[in-house]
VOLUMSE-869862 format. One record per atom (N, C-alpha, C): atom name; z negated, x, y negated. Coordinates in Angstrom, 3 decimals, always signed. Each point is the difference from the previous one (the first is absolute). Layout:
@atom:CA, pz:Z, px:X, py:Y
...
***
This chain:
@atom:N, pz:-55.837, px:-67.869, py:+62.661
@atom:CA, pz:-0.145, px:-1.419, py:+0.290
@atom:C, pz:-1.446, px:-0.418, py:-0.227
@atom:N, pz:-0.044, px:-1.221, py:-0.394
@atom:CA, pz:-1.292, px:-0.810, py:-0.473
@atom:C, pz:-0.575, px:+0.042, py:+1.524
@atom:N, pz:-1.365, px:+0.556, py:-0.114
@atom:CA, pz:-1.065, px:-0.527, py:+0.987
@atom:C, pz:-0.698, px:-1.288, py:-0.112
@atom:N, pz:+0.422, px:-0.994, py:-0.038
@atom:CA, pz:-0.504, px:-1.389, py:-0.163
@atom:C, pz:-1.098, px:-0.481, py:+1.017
@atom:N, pz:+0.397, px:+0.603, py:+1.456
@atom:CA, pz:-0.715, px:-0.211, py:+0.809
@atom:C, pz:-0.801, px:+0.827, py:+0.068
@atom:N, pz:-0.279, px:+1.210, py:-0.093
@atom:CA, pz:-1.440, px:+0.425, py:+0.254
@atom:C, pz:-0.595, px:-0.102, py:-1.331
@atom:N, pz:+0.554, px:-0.317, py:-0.973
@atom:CA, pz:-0.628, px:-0.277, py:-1.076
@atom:C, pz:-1.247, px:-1.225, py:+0.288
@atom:N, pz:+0.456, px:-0.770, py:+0.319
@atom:CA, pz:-0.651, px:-1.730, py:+0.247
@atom:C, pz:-1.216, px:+0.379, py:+1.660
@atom:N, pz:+1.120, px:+0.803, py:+0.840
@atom:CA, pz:-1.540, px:+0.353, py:+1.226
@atom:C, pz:-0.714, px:+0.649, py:-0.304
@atom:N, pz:-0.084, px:+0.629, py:-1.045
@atom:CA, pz:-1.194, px:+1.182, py:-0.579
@atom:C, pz:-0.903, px:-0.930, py:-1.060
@atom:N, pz:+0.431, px:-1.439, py:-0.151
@atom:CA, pz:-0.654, px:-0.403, py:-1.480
@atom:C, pz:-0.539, px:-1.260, py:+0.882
@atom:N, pz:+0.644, px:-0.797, py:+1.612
@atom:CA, pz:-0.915, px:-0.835, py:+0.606
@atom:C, pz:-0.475, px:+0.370, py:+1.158
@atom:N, pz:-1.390, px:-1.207, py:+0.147
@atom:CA, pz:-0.953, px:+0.489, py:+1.167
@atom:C, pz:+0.724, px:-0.409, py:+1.298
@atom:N, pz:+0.092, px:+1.045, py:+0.821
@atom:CA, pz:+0.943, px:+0.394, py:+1.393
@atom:C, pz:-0.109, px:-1.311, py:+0.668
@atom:N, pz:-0.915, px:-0.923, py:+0.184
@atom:CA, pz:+0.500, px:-1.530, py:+0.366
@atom:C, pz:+0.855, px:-0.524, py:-0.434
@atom:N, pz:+0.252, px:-0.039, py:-1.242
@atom:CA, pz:+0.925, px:-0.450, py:-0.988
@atom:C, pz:+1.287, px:+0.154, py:+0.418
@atom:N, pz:+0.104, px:+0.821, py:+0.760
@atom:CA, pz:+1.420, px:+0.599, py:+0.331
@atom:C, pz:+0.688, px:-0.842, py:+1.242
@atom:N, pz:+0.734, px:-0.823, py:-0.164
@atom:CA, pz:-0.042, px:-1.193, py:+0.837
@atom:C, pz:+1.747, px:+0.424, py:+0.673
@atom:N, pz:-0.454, px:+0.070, py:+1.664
@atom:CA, pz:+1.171, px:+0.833, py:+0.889
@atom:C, pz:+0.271, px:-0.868, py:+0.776
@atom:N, pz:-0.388, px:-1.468, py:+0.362
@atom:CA, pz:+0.017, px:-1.409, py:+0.501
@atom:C, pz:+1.236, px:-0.389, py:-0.127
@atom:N, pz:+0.393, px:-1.048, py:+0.390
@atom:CA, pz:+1.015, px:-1.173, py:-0.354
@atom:C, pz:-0.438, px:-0.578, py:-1.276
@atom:N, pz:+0.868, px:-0.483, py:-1.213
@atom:CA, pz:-0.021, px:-0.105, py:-0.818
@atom:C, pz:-0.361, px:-1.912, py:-0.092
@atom:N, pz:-1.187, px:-0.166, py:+0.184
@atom:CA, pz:-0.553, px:-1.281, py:+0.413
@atom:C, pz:-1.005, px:-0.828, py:-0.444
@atom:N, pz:+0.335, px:-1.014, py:-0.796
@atom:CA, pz:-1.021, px:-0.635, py:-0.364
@atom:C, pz:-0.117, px:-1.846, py:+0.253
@atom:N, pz:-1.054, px:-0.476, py:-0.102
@atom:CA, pz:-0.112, px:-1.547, py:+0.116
@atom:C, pz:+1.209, px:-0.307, py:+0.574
@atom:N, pz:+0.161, px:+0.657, py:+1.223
@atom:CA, pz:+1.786, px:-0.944, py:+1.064
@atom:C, pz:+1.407, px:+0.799, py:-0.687
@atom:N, pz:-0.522, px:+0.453, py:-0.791
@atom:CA, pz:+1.957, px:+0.644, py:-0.768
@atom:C, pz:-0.249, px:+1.570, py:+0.243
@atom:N, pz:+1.488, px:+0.202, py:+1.216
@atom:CA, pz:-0.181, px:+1.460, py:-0.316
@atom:C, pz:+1.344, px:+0.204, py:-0.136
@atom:N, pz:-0.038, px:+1.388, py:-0.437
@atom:CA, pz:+1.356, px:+0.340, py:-0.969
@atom:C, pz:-0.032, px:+1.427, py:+0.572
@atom:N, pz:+1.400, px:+0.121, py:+0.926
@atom:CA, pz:+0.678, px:+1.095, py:+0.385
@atom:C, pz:+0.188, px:+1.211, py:-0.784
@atom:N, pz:-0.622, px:+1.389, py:+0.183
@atom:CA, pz:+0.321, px:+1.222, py:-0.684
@atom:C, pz:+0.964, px:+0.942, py:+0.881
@atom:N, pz:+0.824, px:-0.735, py:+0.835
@atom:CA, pz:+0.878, px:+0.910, py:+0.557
@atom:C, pz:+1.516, px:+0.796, py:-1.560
@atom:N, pz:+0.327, px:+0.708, py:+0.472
@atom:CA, pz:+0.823, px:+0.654, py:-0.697
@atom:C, pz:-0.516, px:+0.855, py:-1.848
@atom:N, pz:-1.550, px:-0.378, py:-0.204
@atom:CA, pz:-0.602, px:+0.356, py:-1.233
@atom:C, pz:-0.153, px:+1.644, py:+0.081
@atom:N, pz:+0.862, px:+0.321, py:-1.484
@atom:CA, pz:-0.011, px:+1.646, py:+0.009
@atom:C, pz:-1.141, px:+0.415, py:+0.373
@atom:N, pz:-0.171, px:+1.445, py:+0.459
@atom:CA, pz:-0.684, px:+0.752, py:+0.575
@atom:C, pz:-0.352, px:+1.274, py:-1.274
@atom:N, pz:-0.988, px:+0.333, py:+0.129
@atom:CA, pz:-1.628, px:-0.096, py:+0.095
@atom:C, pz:-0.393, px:-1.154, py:-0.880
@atom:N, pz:-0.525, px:-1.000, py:+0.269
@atom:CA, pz:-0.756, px:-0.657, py:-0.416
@atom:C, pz:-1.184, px:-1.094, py:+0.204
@atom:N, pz:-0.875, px:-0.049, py:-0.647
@atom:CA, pz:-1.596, px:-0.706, py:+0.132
@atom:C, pz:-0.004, px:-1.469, py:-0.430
@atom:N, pz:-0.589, px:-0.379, py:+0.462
@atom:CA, pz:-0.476, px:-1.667, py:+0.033
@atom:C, pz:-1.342, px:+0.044, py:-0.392
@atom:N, pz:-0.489, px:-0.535, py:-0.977
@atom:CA, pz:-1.235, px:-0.575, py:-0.097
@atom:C, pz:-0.983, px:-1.307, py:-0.075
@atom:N, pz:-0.452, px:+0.127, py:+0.772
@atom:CA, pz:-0.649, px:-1.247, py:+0.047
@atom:C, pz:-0.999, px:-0.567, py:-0.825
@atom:N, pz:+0.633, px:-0.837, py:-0.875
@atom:CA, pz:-1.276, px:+0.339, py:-1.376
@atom:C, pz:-0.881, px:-0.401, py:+0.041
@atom:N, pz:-0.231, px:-1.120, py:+0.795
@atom:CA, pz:-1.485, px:-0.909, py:+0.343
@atom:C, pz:-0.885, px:+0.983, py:+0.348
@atom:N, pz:+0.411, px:+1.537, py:+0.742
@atom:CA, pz:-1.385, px:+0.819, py:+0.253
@atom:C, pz:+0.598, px:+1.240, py:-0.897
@atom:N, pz:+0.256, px:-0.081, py:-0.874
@atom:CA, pz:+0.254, px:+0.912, py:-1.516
@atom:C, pz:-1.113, px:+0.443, py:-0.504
@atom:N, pz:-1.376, px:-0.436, py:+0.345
@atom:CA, pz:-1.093, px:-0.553, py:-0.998
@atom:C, pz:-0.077, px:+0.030, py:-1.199
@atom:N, pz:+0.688, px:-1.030, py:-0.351
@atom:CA, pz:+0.507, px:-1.094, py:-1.435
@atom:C, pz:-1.401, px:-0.853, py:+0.576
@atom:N, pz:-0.508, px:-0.478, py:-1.570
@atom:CA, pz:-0.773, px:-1.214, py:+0.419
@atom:C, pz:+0.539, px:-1.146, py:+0.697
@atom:N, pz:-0.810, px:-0.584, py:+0.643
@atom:CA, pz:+0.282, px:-0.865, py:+0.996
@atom:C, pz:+0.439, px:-1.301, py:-0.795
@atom:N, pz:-0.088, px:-0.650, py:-1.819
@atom:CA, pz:+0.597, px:-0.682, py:-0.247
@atom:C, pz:+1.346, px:+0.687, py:-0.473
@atom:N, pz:+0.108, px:+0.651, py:+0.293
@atom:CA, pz:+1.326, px:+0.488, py:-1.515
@atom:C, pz:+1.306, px:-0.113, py:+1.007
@atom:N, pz:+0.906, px:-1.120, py:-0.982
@atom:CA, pz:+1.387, px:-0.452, py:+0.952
@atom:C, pz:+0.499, px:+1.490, py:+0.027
@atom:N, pz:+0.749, px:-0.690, py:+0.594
@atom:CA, pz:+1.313, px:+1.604, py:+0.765
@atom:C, pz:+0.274, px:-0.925, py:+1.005
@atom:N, pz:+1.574, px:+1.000, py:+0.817
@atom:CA, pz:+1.088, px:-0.408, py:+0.469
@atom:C, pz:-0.750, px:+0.417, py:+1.744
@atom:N, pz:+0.358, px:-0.055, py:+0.763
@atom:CA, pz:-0.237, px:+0.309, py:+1.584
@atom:C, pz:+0.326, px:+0.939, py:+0.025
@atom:N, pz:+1.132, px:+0.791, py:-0.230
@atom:CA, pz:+0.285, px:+1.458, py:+0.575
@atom:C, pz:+0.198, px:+1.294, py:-1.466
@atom:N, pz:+0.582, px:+1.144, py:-0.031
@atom:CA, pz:+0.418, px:+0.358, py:-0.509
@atom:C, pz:+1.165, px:+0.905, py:+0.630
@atom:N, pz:+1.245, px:+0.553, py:-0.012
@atom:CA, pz:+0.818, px:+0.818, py:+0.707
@atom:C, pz:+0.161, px:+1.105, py:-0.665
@atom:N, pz:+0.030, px:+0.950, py:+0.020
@atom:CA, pz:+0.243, px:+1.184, py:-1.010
@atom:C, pz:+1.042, px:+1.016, py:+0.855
@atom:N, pz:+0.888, px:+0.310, py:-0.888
@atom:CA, pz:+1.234, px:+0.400, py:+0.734
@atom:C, pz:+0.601, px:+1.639, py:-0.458
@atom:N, pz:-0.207, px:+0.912, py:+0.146
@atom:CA, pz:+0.588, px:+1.496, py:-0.842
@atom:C, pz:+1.700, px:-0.438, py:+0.190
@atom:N, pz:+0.606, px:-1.045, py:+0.262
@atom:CA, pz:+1.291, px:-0.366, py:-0.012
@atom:C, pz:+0.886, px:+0.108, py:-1.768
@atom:N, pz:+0.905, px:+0.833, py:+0.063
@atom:CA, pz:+0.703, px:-0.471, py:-1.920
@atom:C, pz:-0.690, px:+0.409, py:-0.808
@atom:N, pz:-1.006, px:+0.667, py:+0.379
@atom:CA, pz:-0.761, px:+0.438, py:-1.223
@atom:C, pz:-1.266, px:-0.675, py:-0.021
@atom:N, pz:-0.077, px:-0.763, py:+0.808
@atom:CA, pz:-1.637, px:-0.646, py:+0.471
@atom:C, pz:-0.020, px:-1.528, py:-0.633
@atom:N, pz:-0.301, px:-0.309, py:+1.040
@atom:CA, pz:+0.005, px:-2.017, py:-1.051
@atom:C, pz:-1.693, px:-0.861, py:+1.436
@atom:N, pz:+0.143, px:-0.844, py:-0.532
@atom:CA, pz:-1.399, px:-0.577, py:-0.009
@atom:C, pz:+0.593, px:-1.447, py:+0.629
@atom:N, pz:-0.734, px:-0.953, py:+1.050
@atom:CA, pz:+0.113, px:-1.110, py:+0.398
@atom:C, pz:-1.276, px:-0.905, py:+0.011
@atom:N, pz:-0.311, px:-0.945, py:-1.302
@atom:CA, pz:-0.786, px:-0.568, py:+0.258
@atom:C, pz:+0.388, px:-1.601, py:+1.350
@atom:N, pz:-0.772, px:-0.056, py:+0.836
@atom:CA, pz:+0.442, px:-0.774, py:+1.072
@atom:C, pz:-1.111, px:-1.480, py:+0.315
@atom:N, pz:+0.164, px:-0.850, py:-0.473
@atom:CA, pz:-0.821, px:-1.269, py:+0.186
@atom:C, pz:+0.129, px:-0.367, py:+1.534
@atom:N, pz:-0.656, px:-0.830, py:+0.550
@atom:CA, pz:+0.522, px:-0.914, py:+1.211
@atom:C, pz:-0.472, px:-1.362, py:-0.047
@atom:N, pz:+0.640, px:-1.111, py:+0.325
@atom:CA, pz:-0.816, px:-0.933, py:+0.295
@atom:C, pz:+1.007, px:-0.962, py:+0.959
@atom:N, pz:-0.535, px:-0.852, py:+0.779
@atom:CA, pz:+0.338, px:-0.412, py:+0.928
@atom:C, pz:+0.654, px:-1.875, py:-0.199
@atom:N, pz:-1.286, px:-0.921, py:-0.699
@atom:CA, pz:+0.041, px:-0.800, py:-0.279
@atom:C, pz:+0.747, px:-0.394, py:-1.348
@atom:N, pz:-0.281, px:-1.227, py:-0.685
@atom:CA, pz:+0.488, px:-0.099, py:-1.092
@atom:C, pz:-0.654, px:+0.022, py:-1.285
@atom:N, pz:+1.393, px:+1.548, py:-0.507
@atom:CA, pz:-0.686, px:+0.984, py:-1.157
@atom:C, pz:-0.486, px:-0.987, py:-1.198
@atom:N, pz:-0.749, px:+0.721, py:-0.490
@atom:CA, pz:-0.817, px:-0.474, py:-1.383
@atom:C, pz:+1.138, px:+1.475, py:-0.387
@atom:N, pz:+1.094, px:-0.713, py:-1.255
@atom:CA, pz:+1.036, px:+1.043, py:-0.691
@atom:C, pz:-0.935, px:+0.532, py:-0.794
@atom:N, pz:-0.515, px:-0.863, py:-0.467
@atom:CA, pz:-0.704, px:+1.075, py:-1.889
@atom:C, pz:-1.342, px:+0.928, py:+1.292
@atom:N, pz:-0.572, px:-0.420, py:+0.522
@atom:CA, pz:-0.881, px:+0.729, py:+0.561
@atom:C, pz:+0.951, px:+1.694, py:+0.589
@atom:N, pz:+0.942, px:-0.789, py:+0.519
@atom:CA, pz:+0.455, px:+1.865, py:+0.736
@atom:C, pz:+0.663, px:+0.617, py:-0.725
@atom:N, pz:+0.160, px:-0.266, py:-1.629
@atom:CA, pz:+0.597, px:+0.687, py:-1.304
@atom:C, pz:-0.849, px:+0.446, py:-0.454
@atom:N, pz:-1.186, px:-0.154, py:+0.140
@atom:CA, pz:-1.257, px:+0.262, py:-1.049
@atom:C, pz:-0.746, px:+0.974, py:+1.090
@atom:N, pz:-0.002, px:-0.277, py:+1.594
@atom:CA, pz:-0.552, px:+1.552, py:+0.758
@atom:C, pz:+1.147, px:+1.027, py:-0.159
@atom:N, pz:+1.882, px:-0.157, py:-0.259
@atom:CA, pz:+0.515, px:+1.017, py:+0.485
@atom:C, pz:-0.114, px:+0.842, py:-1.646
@atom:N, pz:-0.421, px:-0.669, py:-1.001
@atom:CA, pz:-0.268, px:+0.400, py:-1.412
@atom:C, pz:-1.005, px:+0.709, py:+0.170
@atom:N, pz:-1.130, px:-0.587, py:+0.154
@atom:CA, pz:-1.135, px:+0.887, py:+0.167
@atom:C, pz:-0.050, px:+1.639, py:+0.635
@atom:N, pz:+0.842, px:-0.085, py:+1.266
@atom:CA, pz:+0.515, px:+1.238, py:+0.826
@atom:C, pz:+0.599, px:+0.735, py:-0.619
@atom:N, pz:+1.417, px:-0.350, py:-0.824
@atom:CA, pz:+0.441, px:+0.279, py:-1.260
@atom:C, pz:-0.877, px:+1.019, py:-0.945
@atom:N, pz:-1.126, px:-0.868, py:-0.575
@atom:CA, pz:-0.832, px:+0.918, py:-1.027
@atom:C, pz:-0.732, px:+1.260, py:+0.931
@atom:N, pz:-0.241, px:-0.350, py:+1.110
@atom:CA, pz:-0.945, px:+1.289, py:+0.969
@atom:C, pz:+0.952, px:+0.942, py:-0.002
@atom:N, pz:+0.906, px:-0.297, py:+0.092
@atom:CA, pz:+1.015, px:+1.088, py:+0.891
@atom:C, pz:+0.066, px:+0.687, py:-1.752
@atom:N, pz:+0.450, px:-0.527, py:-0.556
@atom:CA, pz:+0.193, px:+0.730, py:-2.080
@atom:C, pz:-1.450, px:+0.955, py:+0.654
@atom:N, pz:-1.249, px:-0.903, py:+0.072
@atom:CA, pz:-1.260, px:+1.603, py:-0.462
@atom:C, pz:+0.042, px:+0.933, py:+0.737
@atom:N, pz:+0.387, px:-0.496, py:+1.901
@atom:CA, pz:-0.001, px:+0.830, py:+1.270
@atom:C, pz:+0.944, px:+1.418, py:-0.711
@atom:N, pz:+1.288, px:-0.440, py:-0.179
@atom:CA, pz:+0.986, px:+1.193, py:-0.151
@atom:C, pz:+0.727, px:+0.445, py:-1.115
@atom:N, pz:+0.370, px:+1.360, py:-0.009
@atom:CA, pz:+0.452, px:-0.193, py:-1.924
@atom:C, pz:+1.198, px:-0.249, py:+0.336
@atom:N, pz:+0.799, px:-0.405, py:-0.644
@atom:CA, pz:+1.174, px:-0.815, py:-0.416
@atom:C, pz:+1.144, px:+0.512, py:+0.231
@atom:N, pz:+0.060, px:+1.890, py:-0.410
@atom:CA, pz:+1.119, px:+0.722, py:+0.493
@atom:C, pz:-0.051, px:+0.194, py:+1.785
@atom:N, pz:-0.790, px:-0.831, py:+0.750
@atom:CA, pz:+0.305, px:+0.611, py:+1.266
@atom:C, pz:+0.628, px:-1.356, py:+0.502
@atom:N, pz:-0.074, px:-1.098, py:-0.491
@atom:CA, pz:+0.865, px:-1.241, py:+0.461
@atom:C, pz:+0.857, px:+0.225, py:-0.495
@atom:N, pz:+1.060, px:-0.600, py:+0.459
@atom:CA, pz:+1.754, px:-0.494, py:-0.411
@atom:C, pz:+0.201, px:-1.215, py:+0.101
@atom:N, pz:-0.310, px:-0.542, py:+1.335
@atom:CA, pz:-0.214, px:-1.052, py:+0.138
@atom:C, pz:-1.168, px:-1.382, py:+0.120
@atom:N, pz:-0.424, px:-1.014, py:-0.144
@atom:CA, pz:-0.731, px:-0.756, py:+0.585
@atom:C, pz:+0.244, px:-1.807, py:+0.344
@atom:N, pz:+0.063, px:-0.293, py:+1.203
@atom:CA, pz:+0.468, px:-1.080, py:+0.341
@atom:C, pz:-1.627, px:-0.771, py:+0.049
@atom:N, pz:+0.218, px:-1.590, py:-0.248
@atom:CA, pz:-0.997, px:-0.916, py:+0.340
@atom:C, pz:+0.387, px:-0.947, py:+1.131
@atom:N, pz:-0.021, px:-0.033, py:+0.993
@atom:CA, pz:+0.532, px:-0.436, py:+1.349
@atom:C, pz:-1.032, px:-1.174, py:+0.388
@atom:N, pz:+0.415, px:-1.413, py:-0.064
@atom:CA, pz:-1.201, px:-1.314, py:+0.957
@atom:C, pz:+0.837, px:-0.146, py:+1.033
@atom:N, pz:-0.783, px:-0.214, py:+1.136
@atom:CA, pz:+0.772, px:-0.597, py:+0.859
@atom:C, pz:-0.789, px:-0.692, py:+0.826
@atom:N, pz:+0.966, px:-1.215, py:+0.461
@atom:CA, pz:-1.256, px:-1.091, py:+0.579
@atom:C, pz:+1.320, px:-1.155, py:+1.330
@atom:N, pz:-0.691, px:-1.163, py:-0.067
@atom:CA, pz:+0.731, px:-0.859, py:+0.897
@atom:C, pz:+1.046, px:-0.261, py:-0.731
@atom:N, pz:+0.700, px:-0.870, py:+0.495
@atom:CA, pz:+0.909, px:-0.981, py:-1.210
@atom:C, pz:-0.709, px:-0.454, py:-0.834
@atom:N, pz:+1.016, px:-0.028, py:-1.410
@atom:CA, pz:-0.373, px:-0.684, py:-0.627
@atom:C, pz:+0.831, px:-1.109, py:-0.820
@atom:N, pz:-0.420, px:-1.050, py:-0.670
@atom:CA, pz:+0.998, px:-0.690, py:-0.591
@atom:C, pz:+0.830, px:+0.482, py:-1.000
@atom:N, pz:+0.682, px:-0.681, py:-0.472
@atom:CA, pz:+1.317, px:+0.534, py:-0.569
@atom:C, pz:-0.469, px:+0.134, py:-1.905
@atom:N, pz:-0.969, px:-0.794, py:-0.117
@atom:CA, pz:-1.336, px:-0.776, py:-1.281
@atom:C, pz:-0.228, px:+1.614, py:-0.121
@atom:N, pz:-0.714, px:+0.450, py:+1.107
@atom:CA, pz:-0.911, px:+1.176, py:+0.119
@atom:C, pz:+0.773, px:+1.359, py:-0.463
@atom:N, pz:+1.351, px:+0.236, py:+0.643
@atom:CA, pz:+0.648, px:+0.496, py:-0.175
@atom:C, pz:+0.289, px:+0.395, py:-1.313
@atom:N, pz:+0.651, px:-1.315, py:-0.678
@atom:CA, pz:+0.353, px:+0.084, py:-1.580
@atom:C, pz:-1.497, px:+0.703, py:-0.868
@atom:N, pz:-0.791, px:-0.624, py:+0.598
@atom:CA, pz:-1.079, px:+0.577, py:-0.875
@atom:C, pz:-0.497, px:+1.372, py:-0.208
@atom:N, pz:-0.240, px:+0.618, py:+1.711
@atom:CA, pz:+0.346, px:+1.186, py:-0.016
@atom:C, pz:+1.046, px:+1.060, py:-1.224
@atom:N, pz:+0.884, px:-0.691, py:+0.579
@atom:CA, pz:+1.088, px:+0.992, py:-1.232
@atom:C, pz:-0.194, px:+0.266, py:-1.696
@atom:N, pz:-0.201, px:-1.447, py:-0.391
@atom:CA, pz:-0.304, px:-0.569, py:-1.197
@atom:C, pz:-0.210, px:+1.401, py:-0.538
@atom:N, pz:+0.215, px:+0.483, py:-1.290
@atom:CA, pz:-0.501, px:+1.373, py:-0.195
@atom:C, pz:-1.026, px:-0.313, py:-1.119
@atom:N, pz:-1.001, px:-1.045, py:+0.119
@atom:CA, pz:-1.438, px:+0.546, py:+0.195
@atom:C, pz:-0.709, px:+0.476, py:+1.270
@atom:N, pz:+0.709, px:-0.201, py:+0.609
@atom:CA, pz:-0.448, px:+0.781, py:+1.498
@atom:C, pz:-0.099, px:+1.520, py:+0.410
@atom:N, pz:+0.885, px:+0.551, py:-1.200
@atom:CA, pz:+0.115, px:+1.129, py:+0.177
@atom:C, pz:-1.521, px:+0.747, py:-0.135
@atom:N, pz:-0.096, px:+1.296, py:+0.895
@atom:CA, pz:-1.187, px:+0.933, py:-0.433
@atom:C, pz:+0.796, px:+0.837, py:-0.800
@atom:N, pz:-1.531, px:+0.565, py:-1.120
@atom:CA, pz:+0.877, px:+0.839, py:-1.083
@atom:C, pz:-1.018, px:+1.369, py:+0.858
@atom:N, pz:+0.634, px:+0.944, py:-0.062
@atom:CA, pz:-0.171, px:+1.373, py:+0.434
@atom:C, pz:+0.540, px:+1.282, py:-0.882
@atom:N, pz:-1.181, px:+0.611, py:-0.688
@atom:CA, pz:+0.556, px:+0.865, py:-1.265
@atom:C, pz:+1.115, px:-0.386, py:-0.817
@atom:N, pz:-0.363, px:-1.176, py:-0.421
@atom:CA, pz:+0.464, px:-0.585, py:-1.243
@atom:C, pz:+1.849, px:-0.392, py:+0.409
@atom:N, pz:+0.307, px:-0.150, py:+1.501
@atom:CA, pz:+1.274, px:-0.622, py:+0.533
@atom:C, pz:-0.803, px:-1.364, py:+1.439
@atom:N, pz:+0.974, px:-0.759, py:-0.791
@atom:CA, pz:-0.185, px:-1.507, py:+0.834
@atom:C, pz:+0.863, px:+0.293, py:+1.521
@atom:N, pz:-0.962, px:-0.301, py:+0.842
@atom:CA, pz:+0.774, px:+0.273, py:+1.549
@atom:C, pz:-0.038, px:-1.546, py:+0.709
@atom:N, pz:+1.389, px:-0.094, py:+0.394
@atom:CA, pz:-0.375, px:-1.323, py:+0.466
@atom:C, pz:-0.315, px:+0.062, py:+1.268
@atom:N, pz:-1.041, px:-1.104, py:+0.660
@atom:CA, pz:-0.546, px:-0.259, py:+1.004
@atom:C, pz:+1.057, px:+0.182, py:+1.296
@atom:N, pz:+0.472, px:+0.423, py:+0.855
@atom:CA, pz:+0.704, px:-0.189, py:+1.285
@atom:C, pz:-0.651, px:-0.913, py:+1.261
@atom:N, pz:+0.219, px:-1.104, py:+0.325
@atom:CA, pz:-0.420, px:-0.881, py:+0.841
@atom:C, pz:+1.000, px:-0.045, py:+1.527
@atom:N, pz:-1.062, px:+0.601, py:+1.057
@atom:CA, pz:+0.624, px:+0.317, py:+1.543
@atom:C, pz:-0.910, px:-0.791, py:+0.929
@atom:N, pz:+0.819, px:-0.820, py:+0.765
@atom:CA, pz:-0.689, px:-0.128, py:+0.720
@atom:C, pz:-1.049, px:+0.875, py:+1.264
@atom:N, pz:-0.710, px:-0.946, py:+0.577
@atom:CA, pz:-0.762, px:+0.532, py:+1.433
@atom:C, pz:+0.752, px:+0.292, py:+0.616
@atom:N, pz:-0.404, px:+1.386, py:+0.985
@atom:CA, pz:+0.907, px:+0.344, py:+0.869
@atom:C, pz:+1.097, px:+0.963, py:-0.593
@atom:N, pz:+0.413, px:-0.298, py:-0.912
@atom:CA, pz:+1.317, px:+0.933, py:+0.062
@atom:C, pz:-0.863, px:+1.753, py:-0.675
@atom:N, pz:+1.386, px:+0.451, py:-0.050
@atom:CA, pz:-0.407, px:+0.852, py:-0.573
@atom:C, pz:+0.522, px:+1.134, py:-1.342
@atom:N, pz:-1.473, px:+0.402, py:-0.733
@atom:CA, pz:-0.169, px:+0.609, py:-0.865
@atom:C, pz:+0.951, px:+0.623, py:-0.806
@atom:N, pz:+0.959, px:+0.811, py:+1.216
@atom:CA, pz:+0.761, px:+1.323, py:-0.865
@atom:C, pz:+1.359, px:-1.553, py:-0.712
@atom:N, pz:+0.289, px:-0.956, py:+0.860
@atom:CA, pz:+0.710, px:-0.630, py:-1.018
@atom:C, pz:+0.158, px:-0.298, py:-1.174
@atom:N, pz:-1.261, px:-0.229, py:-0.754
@atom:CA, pz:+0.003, px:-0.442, py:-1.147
@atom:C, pz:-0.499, px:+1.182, py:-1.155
@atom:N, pz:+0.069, px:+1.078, py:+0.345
@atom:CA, pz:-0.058, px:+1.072, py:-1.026
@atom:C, pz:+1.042, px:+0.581, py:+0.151
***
């Protein structure tokens, strides 16, 4: 079985390793029932430069053969092209972070307040999609509060 996870705790700095409630700007998002062994990273203390977009979390899972959760949050009302263009960015990190045969999977997960129904469509739109080793993944949109293991 793919070591996905100690792969990623051996490659970030031990802050990074984020064992918290999954919480940002007012939106938090439930990790009850998420396969076991797996790491969360918190990429804001990744030390990535302090401009370079990226997503709020990362999940890394030795689940199926190992798959990857890039995880946005936001609370208020989303800027769409903005949280396509951080969960993209996360997207390209995660391609240099890991080689390719140890994923199977990788989901791009936003989740925020309500949103309108406008917002919604746009979301989907498949320019929305992140491309991840040369396959288009479409965005999954969950709200606050609920939780995680649903939508993968």
């Amino acid at each position: 079985m793919t070591d996905l996870v100690g792969a990623i705790c051996d490659n970030v700095p031990e802050n990074a390793v984020h064992i918290a409630k999954l919480r940002r700007r007012g939106c938090l998002v439930k990790k009850q029932g998420l396969p076991q062994p797996n790491v969360v990273v918190d990429l804001d203390k990744s030390e990535l430069p302090g401009d370079q977009l990226r997503a709020d979390f990362l999940l890394i899972t030795n689940e199926d053969g190992g798959w990857v959760v890039a995880l946005e949050l936001k609370k208020g009302d989303p800027k769409i092209d903005h949280v396509t263009r951080q969960l993209q960015a996360t997207a390209r990190l995660v391609e240099k972070w890991i080689p390719a045969e140890k994923i199977e999977k990788f989901y791009a997960v936003f989740a925020s307040g309500r949103i309108s129904k406008r917002q919604r469509r746009k979301l989907r739109h498949p320019r929305r999609c992140v491309m991840f080793r040369q396959r288009r993944i479409q965005i999954k949109w969950m709200t606050c509060g609920d939780q995680l293991m649903k939508y993968l």
